[in-house]
mmCIF file of the protein (N, C-alpha, C, O) and its ligand, coordinates in Angstrom:
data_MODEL
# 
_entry.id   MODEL 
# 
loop_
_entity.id 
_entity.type 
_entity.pdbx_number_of_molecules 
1 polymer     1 
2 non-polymer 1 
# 
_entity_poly.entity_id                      1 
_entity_poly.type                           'polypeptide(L)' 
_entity_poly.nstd_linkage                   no 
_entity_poly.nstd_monomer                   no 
_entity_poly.pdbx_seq_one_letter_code       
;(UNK)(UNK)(UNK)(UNK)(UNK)(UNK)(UNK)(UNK)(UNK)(UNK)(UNK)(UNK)(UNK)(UNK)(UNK)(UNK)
(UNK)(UNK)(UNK)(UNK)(UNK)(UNK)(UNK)(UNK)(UNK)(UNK)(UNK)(UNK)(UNK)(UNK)(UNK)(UNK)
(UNK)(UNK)(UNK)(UNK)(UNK)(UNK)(UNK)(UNK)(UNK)(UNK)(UNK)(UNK)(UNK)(UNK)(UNK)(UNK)
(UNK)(UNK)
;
_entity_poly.pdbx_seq_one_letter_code_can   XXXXXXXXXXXXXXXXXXXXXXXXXXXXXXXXXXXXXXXXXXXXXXXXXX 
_entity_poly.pdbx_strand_id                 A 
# 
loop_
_entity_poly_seq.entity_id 
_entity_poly_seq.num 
_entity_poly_seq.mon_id 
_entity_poly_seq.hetero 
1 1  UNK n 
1 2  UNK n 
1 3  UNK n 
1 4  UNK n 
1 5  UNK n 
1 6  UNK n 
1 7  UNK n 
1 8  UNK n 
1 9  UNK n 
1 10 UNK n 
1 11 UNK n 
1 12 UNK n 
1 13 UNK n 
1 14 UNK n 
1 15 UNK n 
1 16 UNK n 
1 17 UNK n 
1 18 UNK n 
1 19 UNK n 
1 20 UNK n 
1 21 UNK n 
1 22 UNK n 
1 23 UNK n 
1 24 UNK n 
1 25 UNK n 
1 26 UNK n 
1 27 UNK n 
1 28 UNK n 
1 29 UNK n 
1 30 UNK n 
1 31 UNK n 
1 32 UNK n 
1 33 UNK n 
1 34 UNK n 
1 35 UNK n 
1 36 UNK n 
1 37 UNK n 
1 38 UNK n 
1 39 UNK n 
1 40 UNK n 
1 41 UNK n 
1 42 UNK n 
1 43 UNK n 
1 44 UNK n 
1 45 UNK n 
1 46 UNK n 
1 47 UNK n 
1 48 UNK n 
1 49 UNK n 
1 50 UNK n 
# 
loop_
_struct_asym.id 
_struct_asym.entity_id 
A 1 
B 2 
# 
loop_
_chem_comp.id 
_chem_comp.type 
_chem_comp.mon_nstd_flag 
UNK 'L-peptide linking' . 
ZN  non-polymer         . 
# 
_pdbx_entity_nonpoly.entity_id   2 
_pdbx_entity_nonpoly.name        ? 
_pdbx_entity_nonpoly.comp_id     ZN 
# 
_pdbx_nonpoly_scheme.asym_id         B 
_pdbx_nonpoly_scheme.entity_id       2 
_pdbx_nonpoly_scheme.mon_id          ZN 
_pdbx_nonpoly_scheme.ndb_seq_num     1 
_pdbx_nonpoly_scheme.pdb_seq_num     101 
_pdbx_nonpoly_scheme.auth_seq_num    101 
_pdbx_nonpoly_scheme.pdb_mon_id      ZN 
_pdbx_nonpoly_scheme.auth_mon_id     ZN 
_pdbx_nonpoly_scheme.pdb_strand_id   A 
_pdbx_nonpoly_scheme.pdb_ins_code    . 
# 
loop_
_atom_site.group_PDB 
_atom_site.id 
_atom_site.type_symbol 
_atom_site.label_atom_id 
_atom_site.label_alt_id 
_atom_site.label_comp_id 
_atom_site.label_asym_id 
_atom_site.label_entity_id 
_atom_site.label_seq_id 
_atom_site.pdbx_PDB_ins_code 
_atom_site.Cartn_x 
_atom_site.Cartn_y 
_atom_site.Cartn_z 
_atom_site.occupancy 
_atom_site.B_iso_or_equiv 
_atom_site.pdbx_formal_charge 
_atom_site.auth_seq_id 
_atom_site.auth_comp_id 
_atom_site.auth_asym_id 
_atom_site.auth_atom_id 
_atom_site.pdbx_PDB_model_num 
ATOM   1   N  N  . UNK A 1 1  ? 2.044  4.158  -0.575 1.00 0.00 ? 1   UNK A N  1 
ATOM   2   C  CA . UNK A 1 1  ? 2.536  5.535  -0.595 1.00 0.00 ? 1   UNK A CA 1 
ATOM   3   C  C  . UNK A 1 1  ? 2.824  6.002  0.828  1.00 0.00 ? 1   UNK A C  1 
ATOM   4   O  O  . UNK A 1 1  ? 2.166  5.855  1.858  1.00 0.00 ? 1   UNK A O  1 
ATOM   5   N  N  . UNK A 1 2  ? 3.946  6.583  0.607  1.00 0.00 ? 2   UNK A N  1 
ATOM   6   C  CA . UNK A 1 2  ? 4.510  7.369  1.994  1.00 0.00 ? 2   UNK A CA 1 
ATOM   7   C  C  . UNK A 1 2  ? 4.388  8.423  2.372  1.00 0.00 ? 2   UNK A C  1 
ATOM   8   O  O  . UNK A 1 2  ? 4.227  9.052  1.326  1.00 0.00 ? 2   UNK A O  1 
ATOM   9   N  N  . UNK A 1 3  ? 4.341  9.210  3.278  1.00 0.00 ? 3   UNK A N  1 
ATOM   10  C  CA . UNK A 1 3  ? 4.826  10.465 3.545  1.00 0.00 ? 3   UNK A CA 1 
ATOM   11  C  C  . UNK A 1 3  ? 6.197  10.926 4.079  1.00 0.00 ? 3   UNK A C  1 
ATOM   12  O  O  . UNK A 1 3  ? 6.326  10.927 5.304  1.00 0.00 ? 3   UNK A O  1 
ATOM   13  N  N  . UNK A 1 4  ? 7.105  11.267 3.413  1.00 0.00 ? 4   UNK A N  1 
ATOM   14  C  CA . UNK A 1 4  ? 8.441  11.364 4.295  1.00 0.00 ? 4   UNK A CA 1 
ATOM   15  C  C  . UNK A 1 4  ? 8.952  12.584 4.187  1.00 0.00 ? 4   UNK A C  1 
ATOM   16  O  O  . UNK A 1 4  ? 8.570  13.293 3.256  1.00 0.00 ? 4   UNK A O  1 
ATOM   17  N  N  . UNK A 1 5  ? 10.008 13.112 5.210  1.00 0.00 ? 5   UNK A N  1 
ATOM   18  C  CA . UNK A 1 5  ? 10.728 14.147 5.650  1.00 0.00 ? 5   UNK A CA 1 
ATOM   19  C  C  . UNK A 1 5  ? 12.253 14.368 5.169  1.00 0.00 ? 5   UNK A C  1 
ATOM   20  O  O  . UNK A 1 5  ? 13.163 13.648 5.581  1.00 0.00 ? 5   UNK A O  1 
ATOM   21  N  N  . UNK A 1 6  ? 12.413 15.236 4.423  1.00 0.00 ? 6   UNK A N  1 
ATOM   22  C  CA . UNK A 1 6  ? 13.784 15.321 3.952  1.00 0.00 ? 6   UNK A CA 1 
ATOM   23  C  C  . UNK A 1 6  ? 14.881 15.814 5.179  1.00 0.00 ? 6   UNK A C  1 
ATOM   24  O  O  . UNK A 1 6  ? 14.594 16.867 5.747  1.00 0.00 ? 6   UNK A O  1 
ATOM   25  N  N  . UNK A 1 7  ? 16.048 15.138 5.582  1.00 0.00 ? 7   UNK A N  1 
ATOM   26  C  CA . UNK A 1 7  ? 16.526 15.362 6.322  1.00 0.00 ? 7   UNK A CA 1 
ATOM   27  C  C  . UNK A 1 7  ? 16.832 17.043 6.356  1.00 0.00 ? 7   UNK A C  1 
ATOM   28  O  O  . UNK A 1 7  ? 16.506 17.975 7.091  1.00 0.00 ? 7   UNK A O  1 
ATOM   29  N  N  . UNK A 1 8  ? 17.669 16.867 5.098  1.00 0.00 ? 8   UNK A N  1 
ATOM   30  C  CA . UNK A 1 8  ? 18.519 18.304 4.882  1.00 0.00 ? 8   UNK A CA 1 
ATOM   31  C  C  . UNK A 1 8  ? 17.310 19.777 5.296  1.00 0.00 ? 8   UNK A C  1 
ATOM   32  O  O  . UNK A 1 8  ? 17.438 20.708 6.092  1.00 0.00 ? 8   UNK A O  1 
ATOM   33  N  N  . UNK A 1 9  ? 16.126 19.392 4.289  1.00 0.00 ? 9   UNK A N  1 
ATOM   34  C  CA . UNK A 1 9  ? 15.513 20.681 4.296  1.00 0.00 ? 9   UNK A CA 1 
ATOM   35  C  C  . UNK A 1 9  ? 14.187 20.819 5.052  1.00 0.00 ? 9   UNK A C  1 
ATOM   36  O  O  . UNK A 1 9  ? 13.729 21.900 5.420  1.00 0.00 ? 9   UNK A O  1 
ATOM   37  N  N  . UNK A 1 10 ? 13.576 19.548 5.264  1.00 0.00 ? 10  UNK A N  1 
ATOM   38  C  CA . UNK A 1 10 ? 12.588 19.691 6.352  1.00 0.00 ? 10  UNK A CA 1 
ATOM   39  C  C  . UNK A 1 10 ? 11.466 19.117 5.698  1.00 0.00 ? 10  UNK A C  1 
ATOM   40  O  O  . UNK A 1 10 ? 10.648 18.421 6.299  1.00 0.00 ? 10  UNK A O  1 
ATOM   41  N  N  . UNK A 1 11 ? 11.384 19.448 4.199  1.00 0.00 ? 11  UNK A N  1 
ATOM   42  C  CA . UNK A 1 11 ? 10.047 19.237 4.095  1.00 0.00 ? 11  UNK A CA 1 
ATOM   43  C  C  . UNK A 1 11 ? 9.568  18.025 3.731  1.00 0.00 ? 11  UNK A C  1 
ATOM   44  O  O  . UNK A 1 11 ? 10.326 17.065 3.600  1.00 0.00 ? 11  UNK A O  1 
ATOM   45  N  N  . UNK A 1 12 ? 8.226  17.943 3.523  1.00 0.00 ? 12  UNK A N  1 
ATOM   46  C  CA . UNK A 1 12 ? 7.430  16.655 3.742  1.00 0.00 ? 12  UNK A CA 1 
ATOM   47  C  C  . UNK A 1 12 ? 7.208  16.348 1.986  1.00 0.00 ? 12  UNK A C  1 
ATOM   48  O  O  . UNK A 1 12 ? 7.119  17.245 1.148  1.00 0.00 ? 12  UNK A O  1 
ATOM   49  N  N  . UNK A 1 13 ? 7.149  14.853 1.692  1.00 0.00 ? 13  UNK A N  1 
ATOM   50  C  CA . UNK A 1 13 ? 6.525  14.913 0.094  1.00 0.00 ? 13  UNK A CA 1 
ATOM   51  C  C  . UNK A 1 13 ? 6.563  13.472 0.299  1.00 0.00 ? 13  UNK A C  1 
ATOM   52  O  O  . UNK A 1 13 ? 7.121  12.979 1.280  1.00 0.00 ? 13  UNK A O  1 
ATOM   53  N  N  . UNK A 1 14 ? 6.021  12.829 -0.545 1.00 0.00 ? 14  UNK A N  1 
ATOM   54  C  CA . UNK A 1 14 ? 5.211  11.791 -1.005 1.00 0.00 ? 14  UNK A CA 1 
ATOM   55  C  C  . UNK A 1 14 ? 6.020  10.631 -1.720 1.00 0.00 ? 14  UNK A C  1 
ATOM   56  O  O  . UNK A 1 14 ? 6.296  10.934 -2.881 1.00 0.00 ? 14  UNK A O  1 
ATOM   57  N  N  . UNK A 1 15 ? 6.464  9.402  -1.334 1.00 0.00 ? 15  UNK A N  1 
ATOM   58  C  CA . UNK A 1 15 ? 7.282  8.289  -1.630 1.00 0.00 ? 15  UNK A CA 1 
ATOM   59  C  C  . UNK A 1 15 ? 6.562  6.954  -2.183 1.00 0.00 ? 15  UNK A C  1 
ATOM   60  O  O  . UNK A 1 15 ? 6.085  6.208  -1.329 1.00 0.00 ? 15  UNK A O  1 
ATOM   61  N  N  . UNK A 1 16 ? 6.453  6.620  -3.435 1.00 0.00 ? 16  UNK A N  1 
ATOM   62  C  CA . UNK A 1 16 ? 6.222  5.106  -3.118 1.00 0.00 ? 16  UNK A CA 1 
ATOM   63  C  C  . UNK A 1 16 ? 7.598  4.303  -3.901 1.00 0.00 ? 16  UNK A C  1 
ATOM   64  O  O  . UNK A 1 16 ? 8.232  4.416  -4.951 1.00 0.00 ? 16  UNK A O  1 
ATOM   65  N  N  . UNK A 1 17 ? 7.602  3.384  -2.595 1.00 0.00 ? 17  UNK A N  1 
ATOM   66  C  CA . UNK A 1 17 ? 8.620  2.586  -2.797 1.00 0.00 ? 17  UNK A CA 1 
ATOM   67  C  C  . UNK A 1 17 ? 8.100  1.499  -3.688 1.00 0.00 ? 17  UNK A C  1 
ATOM   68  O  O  . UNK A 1 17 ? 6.925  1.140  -3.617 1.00 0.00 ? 17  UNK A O  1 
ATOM   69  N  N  . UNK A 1 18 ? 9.081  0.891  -4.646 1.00 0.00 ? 18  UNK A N  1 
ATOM   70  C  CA . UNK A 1 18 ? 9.020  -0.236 -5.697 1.00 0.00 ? 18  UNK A CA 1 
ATOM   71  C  C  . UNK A 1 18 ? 9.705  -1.382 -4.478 1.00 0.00 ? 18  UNK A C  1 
ATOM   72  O  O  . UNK A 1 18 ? 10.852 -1.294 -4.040 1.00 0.00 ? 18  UNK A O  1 
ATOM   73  N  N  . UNK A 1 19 ? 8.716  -2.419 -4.089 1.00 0.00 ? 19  UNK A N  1 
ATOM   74  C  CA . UNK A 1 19 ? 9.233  -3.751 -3.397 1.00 0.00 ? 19  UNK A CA 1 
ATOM   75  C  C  . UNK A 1 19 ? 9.523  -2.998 -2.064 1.00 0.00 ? 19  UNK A C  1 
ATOM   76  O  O  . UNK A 1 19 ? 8.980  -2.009 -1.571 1.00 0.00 ? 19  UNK A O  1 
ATOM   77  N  N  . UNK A 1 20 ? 10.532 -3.766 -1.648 1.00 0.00 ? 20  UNK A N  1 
ATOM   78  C  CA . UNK A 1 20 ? 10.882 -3.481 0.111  1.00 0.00 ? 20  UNK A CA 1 
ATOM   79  C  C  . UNK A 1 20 ? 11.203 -1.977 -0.064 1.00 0.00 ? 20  UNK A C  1 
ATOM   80  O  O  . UNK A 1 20 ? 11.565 -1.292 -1.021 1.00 0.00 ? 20  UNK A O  1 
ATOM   81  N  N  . UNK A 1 21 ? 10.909 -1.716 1.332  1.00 0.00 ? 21  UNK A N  1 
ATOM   82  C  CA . UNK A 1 21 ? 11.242 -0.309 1.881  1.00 0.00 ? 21  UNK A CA 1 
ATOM   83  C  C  . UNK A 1 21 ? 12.448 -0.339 2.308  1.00 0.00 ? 21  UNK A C  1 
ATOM   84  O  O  . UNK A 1 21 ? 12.829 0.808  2.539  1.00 0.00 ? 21  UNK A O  1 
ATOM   85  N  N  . UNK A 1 22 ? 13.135 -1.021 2.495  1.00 0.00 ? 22  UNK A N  1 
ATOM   86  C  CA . UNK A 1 22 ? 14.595 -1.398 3.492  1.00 0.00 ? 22  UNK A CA 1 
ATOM   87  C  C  . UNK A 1 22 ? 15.648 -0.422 1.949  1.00 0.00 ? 22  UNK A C  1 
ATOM   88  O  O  . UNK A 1 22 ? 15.654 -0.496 0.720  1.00 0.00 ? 22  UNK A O  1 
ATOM   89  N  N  . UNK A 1 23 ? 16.270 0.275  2.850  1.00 0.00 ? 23  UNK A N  1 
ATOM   90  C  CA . UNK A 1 23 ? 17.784 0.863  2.147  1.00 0.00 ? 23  UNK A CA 1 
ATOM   91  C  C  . UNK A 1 23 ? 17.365 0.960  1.090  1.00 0.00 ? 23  UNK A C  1 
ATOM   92  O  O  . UNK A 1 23 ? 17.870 0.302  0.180  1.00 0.00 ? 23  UNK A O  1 
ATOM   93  N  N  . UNK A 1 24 ? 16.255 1.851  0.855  1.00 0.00 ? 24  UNK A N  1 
ATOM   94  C  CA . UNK A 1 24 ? 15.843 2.532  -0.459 1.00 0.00 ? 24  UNK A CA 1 
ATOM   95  C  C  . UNK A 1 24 ? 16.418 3.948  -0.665 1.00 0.00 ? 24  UNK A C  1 
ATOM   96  O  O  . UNK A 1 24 ? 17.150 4.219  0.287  1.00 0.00 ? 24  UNK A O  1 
ATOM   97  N  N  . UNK A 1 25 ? 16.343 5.052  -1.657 1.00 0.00 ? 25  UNK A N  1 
ATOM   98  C  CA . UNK A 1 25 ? 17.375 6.169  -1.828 1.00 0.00 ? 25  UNK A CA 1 
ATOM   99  C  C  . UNK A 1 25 ? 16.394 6.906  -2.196 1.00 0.00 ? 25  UNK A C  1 
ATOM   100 O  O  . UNK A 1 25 ? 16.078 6.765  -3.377 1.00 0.00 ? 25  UNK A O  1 
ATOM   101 N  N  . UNK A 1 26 ? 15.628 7.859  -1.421 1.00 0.00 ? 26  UNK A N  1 
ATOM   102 C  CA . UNK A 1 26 ? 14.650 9.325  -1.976 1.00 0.00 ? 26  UNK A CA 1 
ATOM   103 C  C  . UNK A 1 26 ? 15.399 10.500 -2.079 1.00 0.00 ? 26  UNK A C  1 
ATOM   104 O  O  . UNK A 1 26 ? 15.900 11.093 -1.123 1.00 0.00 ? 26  UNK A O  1 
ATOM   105 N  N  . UNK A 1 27 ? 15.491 10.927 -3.612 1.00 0.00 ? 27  UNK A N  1 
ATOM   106 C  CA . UNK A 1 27 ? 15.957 12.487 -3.663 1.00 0.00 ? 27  UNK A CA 1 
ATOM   107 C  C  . UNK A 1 27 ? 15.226 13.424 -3.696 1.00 0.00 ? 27  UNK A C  1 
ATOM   108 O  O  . UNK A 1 27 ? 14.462 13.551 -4.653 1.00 0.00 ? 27  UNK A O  1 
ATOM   109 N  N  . UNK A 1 28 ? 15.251 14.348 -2.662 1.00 0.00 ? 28  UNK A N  1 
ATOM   110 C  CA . UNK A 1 28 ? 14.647 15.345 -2.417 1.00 0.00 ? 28  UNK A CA 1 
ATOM   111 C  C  . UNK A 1 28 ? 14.055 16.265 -3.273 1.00 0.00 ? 28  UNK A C  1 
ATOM   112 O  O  . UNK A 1 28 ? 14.745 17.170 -3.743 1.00 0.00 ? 28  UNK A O  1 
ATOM   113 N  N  . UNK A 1 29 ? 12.422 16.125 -3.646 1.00 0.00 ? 29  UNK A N  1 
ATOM   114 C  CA . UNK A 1 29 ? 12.358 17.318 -4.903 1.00 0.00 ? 29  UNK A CA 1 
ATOM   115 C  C  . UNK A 1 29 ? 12.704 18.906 -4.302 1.00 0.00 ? 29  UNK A C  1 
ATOM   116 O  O  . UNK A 1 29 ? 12.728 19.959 -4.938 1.00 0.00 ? 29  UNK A O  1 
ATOM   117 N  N  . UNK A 1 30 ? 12.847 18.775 -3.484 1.00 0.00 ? 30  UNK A N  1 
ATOM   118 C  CA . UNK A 1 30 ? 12.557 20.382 -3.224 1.00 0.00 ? 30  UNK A CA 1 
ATOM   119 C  C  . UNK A 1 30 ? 14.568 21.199 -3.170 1.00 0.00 ? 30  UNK A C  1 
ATOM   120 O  O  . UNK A 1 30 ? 14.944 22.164 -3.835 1.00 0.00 ? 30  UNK A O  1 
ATOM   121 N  N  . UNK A 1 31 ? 15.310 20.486 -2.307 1.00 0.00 ? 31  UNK A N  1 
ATOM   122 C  CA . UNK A 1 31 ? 16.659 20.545 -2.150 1.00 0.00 ? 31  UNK A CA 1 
ATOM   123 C  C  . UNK A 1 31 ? 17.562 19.400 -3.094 1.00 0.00 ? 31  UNK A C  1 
ATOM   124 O  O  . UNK A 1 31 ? 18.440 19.775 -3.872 1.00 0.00 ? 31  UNK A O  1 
ATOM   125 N  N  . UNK A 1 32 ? 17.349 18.545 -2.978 1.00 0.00 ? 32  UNK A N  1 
ATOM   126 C  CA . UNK A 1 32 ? 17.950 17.710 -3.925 1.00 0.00 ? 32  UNK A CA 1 
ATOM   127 C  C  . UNK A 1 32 ? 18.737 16.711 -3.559 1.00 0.00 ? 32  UNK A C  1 
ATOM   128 O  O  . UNK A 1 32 ? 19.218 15.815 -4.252 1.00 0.00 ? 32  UNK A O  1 
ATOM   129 N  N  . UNK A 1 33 ? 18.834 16.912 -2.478 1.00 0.00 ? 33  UNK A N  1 
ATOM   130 C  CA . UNK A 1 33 ? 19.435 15.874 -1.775 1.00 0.00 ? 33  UNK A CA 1 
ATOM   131 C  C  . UNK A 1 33 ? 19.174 14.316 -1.404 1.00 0.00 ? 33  UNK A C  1 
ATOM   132 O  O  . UNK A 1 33 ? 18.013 14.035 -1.107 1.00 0.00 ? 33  UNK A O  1 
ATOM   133 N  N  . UNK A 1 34 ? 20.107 13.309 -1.393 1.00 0.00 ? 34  UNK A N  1 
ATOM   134 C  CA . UNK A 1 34 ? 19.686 11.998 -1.379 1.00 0.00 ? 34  UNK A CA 1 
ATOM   135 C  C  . UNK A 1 34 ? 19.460 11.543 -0.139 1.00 0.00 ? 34  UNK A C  1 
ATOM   136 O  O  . UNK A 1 34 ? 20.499 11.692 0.504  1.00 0.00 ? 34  UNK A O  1 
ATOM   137 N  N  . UNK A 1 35 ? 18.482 10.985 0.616  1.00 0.00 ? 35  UNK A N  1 
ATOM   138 C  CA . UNK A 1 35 ? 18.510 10.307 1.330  1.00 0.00 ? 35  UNK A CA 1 
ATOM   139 C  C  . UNK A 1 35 ? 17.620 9.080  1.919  1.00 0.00 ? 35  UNK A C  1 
ATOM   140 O  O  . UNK A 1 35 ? 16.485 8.783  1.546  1.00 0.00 ? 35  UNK A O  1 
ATOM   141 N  N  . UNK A 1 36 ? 18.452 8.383  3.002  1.00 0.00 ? 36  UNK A N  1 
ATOM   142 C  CA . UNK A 1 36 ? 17.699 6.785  3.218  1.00 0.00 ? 36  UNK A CA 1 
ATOM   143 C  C  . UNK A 1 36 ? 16.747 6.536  3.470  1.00 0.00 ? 36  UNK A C  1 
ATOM   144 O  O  . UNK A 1 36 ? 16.517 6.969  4.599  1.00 0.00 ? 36  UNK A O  1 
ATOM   145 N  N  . UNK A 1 37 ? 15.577 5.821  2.890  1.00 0.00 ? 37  UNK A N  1 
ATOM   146 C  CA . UNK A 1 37 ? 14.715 5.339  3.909  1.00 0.00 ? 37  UNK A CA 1 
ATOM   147 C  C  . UNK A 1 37 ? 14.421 4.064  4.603  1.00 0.00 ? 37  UNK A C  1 
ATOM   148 O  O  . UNK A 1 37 ? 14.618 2.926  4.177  1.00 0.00 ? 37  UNK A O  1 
ATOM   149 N  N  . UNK A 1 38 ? 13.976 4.387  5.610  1.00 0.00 ? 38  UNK A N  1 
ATOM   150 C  CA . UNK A 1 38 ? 14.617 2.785  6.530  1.00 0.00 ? 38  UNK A CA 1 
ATOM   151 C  C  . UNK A 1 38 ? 12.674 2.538  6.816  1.00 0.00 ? 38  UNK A C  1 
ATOM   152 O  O  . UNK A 1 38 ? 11.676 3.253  6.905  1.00 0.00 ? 38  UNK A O  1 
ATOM   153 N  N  . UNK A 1 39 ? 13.038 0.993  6.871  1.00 0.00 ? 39  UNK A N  1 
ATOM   154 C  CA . UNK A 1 39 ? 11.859 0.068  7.346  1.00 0.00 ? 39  UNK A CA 1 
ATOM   155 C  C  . UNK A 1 39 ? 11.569 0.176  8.669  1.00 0.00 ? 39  UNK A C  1 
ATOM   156 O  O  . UNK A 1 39 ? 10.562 -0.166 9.289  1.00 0.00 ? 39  UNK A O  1 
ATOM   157 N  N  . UNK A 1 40 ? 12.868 0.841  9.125  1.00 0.00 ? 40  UNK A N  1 
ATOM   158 C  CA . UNK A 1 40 ? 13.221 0.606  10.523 1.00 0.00 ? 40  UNK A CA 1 
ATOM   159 C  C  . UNK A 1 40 ? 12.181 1.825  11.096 1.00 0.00 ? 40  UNK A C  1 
ATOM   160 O  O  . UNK A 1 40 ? 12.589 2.721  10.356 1.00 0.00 ? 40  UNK A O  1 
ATOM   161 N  N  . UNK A 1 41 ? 11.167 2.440  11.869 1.00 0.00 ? 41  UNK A N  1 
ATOM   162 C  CA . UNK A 1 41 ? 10.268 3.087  11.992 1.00 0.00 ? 41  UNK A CA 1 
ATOM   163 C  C  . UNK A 1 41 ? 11.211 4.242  13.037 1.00 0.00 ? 41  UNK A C  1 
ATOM   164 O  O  . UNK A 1 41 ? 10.939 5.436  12.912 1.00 0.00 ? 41  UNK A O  1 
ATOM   165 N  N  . UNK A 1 42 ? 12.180 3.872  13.930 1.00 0.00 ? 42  UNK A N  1 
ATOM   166 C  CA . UNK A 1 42 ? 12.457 4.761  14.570 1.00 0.00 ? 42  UNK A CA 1 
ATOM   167 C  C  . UNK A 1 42 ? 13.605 5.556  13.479 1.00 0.00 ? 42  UNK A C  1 
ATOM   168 O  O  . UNK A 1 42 ? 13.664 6.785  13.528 1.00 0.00 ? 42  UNK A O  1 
ATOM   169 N  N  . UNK A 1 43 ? 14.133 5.106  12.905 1.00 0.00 ? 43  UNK A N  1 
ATOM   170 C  CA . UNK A 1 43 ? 15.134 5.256  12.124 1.00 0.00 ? 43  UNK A CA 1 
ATOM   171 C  C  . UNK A 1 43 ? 15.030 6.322  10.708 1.00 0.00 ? 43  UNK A C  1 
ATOM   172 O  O  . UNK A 1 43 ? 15.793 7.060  10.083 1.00 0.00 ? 43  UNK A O  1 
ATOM   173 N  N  . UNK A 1 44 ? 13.188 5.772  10.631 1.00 0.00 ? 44  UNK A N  1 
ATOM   174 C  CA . UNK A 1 44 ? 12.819 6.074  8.740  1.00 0.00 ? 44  UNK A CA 1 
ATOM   175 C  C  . UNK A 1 44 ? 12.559 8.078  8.947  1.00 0.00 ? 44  UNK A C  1 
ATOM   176 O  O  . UNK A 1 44 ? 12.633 8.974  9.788  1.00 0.00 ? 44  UNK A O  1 
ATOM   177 N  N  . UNK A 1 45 ? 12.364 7.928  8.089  1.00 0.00 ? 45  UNK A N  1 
ATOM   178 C  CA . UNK A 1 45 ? 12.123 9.467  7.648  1.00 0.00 ? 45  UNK A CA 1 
ATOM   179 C  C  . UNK A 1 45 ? 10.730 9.217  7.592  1.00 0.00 ? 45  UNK A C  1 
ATOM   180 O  O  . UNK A 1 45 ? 9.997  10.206 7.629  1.00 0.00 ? 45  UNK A O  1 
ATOM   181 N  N  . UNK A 1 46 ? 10.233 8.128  7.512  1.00 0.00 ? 46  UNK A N  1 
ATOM   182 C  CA . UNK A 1 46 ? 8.980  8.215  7.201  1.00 0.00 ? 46  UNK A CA 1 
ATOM   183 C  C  . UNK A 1 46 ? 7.875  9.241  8.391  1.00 0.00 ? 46  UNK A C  1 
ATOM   184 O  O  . UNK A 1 46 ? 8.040  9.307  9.610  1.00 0.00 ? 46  UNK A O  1 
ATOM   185 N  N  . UNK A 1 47 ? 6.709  9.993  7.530  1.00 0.00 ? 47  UNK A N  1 
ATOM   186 C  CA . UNK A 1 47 ? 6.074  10.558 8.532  1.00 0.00 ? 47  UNK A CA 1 
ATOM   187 C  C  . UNK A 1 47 ? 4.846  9.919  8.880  1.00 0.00 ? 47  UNK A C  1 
ATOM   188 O  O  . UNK A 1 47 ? 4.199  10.207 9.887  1.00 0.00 ? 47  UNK A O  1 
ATOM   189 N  N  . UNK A 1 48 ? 4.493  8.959  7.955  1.00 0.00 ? 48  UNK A N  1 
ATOM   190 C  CA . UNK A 1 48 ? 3.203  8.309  7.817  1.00 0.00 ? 48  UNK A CA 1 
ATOM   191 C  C  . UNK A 1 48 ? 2.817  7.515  6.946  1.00 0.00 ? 48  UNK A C  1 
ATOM   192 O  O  . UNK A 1 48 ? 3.735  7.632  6.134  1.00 0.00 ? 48  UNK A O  1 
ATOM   193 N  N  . UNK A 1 49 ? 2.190  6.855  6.559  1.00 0.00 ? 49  UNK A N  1 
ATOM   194 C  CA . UNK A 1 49 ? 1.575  5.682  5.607  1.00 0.00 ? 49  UNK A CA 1 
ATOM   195 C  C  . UNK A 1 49 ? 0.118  6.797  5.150  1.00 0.00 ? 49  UNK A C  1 
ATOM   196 O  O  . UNK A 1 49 ? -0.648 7.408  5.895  1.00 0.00 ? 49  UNK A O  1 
ATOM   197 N  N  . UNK A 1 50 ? 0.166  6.725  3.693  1.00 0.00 ? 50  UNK A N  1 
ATOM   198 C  CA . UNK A 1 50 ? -1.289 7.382  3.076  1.00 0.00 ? 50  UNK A CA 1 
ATOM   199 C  C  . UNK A 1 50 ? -1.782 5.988  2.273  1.00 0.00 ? 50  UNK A C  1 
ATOM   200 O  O  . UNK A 1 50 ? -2.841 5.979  1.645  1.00 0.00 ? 50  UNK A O  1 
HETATM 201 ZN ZN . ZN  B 2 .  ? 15.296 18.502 0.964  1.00 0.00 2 101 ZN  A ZN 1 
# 
């Protein structure tokens, strides 16, 4: 489980990825919007590992 950051709206919520993390697609519960998450650490949205 993840913690990640929605680009569009800011906020923080909770990801687990099925298999690799690489070019996976989180839609935003809060705005709705789609976006990437990367393996890549400088890159990811990610905010943290729980
Ligand atoms: Zn959002």
């Amino acid at each position: 489980m993840y913690l990640v950051k929605c680009p569009s709206c800011k906020n923080n919520m909770k990801y687990q990825p099925r298999g690799s993390l690489d070019k996976k697609k989180k839609r935003c519960v809060y705005c709705g919007k789609s976006f990437t998450i990367h393996s890549n650490q400088k890159k990811s949205r990610i905010i943290k590992k729980l």
